[in-house]
Gaussian input, Z-matrix of N, CA and C with variables (Angstrom, degrees):
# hf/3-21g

backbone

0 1
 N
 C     1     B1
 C     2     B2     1     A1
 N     3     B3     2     A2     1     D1
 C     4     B4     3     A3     2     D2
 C     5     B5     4     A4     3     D3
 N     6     B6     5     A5     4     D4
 C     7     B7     6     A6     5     D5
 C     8     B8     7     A7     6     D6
 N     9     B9     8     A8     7     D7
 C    10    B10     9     A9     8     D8
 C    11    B11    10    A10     9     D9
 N    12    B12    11    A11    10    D10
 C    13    B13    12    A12    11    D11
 C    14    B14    13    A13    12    D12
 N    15    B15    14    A14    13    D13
 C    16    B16    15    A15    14    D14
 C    17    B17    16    A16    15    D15
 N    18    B18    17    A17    16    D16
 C    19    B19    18    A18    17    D17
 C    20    B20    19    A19    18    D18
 N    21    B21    20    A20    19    D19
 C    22    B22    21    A21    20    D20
 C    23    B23    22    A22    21    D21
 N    24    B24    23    A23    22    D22
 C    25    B25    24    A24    23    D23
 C    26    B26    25    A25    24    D24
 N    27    B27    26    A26    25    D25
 C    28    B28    27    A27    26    D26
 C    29    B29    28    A28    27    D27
 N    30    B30    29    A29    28    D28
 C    31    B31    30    A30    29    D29
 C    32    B32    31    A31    30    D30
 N    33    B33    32    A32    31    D31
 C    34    B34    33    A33    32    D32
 C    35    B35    34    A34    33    D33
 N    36    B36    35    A35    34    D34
 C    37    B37    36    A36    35    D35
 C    38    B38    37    A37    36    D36
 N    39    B39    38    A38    37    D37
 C    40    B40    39    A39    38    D38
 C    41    B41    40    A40    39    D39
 N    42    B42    41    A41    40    D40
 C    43    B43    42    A42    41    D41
 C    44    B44    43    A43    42    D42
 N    45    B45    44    A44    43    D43
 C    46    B46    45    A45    44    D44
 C    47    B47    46    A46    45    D45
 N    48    B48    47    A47    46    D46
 C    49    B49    48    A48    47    D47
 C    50    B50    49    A49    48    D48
 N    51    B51    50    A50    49    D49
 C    52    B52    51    A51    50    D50
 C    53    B53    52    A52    51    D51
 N    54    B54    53    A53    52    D52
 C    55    B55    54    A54    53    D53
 C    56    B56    55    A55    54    D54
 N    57    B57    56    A56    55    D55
 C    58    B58    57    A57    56    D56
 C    59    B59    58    A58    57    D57
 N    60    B60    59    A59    58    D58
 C    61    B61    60    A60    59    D59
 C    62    B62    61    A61    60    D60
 N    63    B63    62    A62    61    D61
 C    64    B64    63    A63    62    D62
 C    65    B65    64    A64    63    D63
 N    66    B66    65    A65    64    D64
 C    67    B67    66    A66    65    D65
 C    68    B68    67    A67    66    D66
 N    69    B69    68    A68    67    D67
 C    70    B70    69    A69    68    D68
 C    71    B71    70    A70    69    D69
 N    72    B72    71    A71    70    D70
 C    73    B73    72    A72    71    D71
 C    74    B74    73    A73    72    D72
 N    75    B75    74    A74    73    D73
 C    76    B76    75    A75    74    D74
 C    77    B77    76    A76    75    D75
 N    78    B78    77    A77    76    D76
 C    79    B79    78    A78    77    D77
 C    80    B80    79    A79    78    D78
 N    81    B81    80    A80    79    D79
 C    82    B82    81    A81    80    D80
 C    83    B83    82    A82    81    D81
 N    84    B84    83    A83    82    D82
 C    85    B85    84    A84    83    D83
 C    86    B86    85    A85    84    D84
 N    87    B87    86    A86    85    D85
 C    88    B88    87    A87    86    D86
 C    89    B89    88    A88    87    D87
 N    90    B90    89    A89    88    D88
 C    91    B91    90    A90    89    D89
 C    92    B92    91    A91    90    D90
 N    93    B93    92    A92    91    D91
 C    94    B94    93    A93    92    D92
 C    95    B95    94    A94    93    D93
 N    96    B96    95    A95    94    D94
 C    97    B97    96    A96    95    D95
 C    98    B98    97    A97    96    D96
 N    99    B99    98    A98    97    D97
 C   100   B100    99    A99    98    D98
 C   101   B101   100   A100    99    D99
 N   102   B102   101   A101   100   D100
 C   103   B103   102   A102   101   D101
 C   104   B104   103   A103   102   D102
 N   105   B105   104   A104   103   D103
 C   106   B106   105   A105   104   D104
 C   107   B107   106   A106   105   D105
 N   108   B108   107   A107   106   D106
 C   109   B109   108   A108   107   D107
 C   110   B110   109   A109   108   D108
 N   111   B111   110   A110   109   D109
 C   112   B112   111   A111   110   D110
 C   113   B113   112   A112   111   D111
 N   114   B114   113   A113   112   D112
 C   115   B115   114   A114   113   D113
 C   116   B116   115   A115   114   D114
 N   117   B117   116   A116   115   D115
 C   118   B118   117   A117   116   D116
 C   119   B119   118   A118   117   D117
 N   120   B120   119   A119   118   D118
 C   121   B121   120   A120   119   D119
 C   122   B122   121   A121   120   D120
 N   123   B123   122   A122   121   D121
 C   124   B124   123   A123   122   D122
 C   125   B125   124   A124   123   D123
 N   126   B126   125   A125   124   D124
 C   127   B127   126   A126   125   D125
 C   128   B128   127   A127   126   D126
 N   129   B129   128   A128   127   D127
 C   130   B130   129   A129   128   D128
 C   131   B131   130   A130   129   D129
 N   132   B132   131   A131   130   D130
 C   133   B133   132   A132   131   D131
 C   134   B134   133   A133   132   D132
 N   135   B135   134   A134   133   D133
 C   136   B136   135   A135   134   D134
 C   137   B137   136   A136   135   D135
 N   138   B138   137   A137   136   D136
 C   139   B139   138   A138   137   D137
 C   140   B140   139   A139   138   D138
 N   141   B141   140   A140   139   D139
 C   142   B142   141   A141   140   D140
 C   143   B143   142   A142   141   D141
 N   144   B144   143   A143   142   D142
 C   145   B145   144   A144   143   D143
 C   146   B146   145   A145   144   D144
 N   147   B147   146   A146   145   D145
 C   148   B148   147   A147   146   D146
 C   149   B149   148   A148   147   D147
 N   150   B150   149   A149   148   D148
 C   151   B151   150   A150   149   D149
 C   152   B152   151   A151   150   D150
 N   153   B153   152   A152   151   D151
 C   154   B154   153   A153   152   D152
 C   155   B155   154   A154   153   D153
 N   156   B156   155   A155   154   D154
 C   157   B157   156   A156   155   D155
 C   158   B158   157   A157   156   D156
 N   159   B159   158   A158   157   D157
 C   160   B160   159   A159   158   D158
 C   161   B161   160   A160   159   D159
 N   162   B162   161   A161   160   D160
 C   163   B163   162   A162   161   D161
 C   164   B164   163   A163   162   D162
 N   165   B165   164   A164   163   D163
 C   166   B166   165   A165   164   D164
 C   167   B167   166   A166   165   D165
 N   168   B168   167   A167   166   D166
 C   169   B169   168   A168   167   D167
 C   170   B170   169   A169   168   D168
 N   171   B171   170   A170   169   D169
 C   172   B172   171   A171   170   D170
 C   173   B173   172   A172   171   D171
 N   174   B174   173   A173   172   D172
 C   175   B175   174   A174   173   D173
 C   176   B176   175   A175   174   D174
 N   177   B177   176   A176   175   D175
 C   178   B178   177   A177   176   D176
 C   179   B179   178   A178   177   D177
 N   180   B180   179   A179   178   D178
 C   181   B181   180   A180   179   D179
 C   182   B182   181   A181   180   D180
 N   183   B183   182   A182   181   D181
 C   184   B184   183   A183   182   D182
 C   185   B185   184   A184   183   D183
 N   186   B186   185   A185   184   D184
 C   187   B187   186   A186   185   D185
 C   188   B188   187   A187   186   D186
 N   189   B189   188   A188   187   D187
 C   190   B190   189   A189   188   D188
 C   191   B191   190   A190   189   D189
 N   192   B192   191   A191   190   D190
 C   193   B193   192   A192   191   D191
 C   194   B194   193   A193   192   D192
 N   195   B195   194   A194   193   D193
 C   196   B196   195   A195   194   D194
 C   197   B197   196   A196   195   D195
 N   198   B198   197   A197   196   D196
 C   199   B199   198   A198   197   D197
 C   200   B200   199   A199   198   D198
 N   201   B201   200   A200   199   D199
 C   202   B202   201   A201   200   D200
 C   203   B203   202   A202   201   D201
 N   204   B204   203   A203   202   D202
 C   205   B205   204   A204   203   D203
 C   206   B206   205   A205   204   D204
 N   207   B207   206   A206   205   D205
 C   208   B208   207   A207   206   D206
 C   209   B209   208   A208   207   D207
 N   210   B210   209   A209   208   D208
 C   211   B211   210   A210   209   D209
 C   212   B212   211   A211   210   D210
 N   213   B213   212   A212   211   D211
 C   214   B214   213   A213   212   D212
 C   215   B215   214   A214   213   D213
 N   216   B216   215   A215   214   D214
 C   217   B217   216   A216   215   D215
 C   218   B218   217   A217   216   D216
 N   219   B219   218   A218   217   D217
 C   220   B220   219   A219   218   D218
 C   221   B221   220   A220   219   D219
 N   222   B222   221   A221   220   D220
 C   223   B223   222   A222   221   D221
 C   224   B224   223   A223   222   D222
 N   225   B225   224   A224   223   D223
 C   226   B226   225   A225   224   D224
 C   227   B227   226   A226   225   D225
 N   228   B228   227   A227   226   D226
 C   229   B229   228   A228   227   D227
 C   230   B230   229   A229   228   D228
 N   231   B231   230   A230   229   D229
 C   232   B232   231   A231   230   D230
 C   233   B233   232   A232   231   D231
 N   234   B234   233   A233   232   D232
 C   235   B235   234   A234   233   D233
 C   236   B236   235   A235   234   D234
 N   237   B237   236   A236   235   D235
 C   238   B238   237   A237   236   D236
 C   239   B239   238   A238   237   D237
 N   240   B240   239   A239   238   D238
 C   241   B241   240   A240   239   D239
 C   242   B242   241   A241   240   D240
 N   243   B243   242   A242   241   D241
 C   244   B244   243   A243   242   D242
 C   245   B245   244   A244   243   D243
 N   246   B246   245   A245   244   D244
 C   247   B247   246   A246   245   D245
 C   248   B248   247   A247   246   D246
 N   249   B249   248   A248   247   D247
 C   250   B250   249   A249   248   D248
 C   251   B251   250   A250   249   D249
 N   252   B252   251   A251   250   D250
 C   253   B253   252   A252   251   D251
 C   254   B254   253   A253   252   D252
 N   255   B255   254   A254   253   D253
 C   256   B256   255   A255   254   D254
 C   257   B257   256   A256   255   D255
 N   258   B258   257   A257   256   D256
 C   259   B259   258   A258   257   D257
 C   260   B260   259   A259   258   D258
 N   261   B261   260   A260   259   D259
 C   262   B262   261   A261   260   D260
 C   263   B263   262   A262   261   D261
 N   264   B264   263   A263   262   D262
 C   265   B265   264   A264   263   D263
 C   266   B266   265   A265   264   D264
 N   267   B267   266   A266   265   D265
 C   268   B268   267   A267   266   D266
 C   269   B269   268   A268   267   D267
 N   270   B270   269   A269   268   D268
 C   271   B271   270   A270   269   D269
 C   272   B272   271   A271   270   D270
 N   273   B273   272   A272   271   D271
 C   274   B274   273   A273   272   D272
 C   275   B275   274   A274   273   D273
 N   276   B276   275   A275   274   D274
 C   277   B277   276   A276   275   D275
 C   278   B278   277   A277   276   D276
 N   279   B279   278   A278   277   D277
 C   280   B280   279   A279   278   D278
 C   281   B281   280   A280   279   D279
 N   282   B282   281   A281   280   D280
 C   283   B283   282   A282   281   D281
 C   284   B284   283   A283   282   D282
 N   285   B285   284   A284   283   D283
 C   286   B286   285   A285   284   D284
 C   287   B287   286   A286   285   D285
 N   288   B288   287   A287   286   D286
 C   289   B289   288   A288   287   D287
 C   290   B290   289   A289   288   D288
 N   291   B291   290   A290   289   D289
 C   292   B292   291   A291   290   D290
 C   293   B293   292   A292   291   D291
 N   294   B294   293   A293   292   D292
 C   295   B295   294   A294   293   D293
 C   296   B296   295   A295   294   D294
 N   297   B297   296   A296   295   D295
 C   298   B298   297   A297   296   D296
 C   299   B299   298   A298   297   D297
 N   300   B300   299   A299   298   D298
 C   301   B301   300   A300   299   D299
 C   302   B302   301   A301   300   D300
 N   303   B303   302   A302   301   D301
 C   304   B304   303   A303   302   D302
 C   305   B305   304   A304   303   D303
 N   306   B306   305   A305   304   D304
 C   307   B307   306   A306   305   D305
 C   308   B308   307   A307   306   D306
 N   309   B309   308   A308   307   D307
 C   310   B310   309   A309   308   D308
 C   311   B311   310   A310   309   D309
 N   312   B312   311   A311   310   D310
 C   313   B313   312   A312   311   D311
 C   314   B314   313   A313   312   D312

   B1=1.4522
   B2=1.5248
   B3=1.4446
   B4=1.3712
   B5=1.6974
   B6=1.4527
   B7=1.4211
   B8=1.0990
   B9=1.7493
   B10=1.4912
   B11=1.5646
   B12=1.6103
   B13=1.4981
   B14=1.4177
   B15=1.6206
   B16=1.2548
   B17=1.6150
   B18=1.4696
   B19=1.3714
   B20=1.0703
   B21=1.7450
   B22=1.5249
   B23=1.3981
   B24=1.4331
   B25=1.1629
   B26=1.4213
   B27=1.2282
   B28=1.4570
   B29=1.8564
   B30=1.1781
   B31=1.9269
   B32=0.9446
   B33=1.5024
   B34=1.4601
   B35=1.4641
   B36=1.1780
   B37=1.4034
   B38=1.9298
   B39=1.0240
   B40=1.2954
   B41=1.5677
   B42=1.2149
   B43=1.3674
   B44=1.6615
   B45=1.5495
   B46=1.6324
   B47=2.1724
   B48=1.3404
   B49=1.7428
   B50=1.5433
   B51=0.9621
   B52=1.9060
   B53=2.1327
   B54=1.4509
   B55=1.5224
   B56=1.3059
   B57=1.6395
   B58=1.5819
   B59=1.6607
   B60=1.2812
   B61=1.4739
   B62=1.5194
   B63=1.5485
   B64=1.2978
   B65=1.7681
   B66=1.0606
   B67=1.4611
   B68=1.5020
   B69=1.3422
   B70=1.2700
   B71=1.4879
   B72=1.3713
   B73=1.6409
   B74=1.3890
   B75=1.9069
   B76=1.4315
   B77=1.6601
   B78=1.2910
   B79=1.3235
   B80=2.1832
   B81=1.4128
   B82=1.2664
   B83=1.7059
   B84=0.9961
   B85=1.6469
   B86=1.4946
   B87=1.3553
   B88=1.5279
   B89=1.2565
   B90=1.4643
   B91=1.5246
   B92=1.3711
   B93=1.2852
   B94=1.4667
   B95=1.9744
   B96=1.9552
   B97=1.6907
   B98=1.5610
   B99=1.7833
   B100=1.8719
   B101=1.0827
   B102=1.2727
   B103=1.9228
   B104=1.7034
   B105=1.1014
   B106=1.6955
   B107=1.7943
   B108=1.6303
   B109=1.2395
   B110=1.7217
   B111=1.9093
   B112=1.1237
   B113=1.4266
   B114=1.4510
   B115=1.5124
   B116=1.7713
   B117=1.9194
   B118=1.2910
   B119=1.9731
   B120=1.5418
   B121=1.4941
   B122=1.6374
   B123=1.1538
   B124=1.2234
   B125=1.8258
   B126=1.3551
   B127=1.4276
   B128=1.2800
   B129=1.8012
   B130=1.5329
   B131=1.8409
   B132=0.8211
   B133=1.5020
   B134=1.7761
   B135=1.3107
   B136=1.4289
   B137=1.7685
   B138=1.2756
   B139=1.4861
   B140=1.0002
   B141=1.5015
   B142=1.1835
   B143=1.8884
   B144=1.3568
   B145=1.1435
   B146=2.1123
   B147=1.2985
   B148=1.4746
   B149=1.5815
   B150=1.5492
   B151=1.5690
   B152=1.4471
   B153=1.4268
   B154=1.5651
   B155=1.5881
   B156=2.0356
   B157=1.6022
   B158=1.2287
   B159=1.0348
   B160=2.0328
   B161=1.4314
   B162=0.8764
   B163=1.6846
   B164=1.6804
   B165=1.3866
   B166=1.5476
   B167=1.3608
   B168=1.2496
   B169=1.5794
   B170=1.1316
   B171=1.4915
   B172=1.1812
   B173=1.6823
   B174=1.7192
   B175=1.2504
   B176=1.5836
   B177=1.0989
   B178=1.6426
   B179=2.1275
   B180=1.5327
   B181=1.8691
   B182=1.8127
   B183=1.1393
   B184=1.8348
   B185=1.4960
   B186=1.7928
   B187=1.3454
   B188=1.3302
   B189=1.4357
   B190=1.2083
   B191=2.0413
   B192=1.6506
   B193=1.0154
   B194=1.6710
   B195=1.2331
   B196=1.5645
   B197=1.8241
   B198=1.4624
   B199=1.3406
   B200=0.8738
   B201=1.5457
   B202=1.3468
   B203=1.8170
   B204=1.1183
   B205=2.1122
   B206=1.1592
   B207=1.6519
   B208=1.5747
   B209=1.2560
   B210=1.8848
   B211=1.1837
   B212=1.3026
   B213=1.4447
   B214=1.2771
   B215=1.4807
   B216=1.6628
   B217=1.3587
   B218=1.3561
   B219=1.1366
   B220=1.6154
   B221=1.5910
   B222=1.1872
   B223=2.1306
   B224=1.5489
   B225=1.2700
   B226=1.8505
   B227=1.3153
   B228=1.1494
   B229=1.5526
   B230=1.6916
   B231=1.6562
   B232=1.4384
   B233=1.2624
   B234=1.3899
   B235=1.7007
   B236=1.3067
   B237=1.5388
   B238=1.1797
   B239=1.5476
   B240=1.3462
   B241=1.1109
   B242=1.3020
   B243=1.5279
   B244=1.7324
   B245=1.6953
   B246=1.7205
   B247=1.3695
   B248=1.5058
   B249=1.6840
   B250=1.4763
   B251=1.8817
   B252=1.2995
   B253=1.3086
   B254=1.8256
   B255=1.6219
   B256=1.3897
   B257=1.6877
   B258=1.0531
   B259=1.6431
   B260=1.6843
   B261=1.3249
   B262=1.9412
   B263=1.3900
   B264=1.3852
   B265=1.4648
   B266=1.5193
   B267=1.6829
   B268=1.6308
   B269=1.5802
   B270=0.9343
   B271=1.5682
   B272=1.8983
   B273=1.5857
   B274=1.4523
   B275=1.2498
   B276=1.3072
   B277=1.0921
   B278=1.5794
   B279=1.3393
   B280=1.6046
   B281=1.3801
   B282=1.3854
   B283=1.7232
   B284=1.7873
   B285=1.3592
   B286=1.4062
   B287=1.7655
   B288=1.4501
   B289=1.5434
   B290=2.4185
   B291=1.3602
   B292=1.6369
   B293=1.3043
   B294=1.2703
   B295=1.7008
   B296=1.5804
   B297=1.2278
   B298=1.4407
   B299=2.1622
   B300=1.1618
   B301=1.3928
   B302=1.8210
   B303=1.8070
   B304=0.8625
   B305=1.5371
   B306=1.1743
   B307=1.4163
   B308=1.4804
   B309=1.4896
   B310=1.7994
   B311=1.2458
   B312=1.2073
   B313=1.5169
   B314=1.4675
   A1=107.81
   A2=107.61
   A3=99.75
   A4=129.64
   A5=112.99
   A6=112.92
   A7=107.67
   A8=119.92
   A9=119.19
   A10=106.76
   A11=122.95
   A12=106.18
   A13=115.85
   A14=118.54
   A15=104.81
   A16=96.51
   A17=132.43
   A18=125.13
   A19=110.39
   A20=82.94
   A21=104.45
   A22=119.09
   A23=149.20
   A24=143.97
   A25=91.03
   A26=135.04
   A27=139.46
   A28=133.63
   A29=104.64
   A30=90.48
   A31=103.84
   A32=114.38
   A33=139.86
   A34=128.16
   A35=95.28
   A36=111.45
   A37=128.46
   A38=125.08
   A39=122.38
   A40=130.54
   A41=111.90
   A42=133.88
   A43=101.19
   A44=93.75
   A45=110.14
   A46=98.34
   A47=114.31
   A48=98.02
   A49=82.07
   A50=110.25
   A51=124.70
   A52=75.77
   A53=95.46
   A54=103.30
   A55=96.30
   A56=115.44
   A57=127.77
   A58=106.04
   A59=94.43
   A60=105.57
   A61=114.17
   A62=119.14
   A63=138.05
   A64=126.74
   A65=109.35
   A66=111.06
   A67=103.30
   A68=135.63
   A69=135.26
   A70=100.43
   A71=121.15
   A72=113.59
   A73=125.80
   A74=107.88
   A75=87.05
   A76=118.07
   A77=116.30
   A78=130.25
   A79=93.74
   A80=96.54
   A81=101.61
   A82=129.51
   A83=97.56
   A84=125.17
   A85=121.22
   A86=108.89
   A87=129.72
   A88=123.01
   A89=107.10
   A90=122.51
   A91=111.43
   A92=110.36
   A93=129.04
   A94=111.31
   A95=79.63
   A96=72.31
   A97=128.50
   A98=86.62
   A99=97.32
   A100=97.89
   A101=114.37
   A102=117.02
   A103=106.03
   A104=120.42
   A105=120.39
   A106=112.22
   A107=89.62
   A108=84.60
   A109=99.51
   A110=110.51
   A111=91.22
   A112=76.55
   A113=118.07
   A114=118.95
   A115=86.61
   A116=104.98
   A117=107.63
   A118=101.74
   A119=98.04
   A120=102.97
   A121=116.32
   A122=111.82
   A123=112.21
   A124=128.35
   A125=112.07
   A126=114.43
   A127=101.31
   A128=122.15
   A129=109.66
   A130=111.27
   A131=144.60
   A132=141.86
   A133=97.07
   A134=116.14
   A135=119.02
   A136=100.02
   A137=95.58
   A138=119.61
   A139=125.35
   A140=142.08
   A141=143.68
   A142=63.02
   A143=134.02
   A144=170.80
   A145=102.98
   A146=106.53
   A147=105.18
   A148=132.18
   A149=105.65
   A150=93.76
   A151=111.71
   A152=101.10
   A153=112.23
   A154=105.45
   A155=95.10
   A156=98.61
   A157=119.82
   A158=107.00
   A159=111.73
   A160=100.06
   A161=147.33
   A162=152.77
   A163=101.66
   A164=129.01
   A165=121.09
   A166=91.75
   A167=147.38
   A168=126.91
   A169=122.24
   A170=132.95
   A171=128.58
   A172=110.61
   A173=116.17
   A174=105.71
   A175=127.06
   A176=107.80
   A177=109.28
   A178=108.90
   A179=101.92
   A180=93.95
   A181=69.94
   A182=147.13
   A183=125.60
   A184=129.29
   A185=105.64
   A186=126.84
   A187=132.44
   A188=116.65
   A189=131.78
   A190=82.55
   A191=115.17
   A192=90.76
   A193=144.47
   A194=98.62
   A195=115.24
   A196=101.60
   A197=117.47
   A198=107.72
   A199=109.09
   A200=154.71
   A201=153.64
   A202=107.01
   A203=91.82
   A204=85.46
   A205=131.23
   A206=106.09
   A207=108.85
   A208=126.75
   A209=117.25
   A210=119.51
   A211=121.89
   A212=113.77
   A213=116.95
   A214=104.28
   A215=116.99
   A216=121.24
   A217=125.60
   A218=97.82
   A219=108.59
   A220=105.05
   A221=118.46
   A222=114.18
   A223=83.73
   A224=115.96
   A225=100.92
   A226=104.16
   A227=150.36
   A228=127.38
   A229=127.95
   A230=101.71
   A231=107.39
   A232=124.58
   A233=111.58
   A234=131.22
   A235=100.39
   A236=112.05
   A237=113.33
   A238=117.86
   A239=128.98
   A240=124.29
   A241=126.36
   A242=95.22
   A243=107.69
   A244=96.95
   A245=120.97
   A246=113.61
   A247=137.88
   A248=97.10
   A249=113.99
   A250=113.33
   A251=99.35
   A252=120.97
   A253=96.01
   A254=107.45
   A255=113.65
   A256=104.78
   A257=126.84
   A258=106.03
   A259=103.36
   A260=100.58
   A261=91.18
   A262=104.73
   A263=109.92
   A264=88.23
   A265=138.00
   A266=107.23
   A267=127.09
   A268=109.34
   A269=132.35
   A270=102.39
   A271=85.34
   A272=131.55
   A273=117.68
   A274=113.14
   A275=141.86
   A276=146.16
   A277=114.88
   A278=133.71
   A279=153.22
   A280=107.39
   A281=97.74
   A282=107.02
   A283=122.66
   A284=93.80
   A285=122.61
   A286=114.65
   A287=104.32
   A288=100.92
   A289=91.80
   A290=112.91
   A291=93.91
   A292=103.23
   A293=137.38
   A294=163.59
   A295=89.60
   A296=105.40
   A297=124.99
   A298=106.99
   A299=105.25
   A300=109.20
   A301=88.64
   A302=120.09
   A303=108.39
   A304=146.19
   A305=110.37
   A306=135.66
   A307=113.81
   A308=95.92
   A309=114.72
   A310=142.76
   A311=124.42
   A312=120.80
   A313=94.50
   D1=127.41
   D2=170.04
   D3=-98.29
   D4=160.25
   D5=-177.25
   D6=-33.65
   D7=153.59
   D8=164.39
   D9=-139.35
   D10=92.35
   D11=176.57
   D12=-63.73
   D13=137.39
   D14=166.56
   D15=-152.89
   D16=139.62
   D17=138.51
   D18=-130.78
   D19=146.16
   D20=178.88
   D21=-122.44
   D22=-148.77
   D23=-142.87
   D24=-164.59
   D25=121.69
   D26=156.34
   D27=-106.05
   D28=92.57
   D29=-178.59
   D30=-70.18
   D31=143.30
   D32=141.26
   D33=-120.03
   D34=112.52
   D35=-152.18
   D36=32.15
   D37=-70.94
   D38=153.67
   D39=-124.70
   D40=28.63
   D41=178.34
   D42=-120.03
   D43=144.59
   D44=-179.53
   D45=-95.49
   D46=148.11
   D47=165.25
   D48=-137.43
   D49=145.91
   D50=-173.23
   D51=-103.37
   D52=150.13
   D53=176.50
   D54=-148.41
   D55=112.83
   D56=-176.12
   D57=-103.09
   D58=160.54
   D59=-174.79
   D60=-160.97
   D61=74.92
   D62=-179.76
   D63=-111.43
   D64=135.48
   D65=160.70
   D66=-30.78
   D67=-76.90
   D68=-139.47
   D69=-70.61
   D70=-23.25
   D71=164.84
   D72=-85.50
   D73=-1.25
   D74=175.87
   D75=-74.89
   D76=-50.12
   D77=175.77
   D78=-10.57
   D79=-67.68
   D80=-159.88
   D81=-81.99
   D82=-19.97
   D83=131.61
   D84=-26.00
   D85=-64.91
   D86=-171.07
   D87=-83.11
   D88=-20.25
   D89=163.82
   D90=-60.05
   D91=-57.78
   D92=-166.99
   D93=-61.69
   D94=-26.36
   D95=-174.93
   D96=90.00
   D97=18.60
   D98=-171.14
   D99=-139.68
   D100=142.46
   D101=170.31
   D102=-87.68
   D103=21.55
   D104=-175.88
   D105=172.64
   D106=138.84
   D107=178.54
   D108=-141.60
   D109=-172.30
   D110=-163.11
   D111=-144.63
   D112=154.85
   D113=172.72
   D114=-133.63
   D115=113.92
   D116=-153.19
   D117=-92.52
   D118=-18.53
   D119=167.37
   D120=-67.72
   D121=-68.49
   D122=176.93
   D123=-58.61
   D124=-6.55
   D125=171.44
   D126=80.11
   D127=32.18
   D128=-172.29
   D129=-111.40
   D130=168.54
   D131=170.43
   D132=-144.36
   D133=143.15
   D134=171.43
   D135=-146.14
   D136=132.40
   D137=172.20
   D138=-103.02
   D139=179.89
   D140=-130.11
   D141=-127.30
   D142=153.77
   D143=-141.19
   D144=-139.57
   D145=-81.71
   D146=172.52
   D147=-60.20
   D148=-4.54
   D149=178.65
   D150=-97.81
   D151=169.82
   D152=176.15
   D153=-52.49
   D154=145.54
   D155=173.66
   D156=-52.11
   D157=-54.23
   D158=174.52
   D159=-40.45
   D160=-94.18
   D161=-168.11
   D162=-40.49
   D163=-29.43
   D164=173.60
   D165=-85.87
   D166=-67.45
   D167=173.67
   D168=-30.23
   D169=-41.37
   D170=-167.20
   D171=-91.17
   D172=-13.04
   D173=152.66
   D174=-103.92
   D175=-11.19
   D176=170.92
   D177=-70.93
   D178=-7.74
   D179=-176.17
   D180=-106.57
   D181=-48.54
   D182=174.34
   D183=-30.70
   D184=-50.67
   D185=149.04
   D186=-32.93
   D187=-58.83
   D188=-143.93
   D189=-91.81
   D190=-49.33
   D191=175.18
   D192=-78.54
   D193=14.08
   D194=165.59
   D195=-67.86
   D196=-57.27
   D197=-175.60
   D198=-66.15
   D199=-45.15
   D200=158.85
   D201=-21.20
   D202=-84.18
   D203=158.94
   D204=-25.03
   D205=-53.02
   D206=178.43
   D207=-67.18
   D208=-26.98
   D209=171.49
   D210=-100.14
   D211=36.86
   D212=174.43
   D213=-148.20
   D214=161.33
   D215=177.56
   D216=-25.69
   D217=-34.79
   D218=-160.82
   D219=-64.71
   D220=-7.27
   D221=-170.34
   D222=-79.78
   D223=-51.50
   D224=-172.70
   D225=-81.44
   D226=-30.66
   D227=154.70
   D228=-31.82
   D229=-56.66
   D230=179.33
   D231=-126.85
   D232=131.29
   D233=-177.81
   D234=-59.07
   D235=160.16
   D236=-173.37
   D237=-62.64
   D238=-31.67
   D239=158.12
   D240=-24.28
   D241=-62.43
   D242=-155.43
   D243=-79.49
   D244=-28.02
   D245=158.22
   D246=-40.07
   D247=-49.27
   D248=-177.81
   D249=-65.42
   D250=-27.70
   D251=-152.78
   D252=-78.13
   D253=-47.35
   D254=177.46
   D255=-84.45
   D256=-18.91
   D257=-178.84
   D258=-87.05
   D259=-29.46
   D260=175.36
   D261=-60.95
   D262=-43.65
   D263=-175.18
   D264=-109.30
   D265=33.38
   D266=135.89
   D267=-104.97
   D268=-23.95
   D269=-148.05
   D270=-66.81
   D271=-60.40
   D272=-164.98
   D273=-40.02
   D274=-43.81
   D275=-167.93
   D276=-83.58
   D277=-14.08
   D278=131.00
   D279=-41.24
   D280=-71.73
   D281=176.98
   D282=-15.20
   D283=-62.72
   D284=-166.98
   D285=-60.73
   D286=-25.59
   D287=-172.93
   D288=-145.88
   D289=1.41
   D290=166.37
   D291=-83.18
   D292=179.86
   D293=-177.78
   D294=-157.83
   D295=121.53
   D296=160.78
   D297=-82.99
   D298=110.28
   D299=-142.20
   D300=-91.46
   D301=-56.07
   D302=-173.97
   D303=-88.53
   D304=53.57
   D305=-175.42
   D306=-174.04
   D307=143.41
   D308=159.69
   D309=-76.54
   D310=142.79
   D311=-158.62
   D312=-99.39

C-alpha cells in the first residue's frame, strides 16, 4: 500500500477535529505501535497514511470515539484503561454500518 497524504476536517457536533494522514507520521505512529492517534486537546486525530481506506475508516470512527468520551461525563467515570477497553469493543461493530457523512475521503 502506498502513502496517501490527506487532511481533512471532521464536525462533531459543534467542534471541528482536523484528521491527518502523512508519511511523516507514519514512522511515529509505528513506534508507538498504533495505526492512529488522537491529540484530544488540540482537536487532532492522525492515521496511519499507508493502510487500506477501509482500515483508516475503521480507525479514524476508533479515534473520533475517544473525543466523544472526552466531551462527555464519561472521561471522569473511566480511566484510560476502562476507555480503551469500551471503544475497542464498539468502534468494529460502528464501523460496519456508521458513514462519516460530513467530509471527503
Amino acid at each position: 500500500m502506498t502513502s496517501q497524504y490527506f487532511e481533512r476536517y471532521i464536525g462533531l457536533g459543534h467542534y471541528t477535529i482536523r484528521l491527518q494522514a502523512e508519511a511523516q507520521h507514519d514512522v511515529d505512529l509505528a513506534e508507538q505501535g498504533v495505526v492512529g492517534d488522537s491529540d484530544l486537546d488540540a482537536g487532532i486525530i492522525r492515521v496511519r497514511s499507508d493502510l487500506p481506506r477501509q482500515r483508516q475508516r475503521e480507525v479514524v470512527l476508533h479515534e473520533l470515539l475517544h473525543h466523544v468520551v472526552h466531551m462527555t461525563h464519561l472521561e471522569a467515570r473511566w480511566d484510560d484503561d476502562e476507555q480503551e477497553e469500551v471503544i475497542r469493543a464498539l468502534s468494529p461493530w460502528l464501523a460496519q454500518v456508521v458513514t462519516i457523512n460530513n467530509y471527503e475521503w
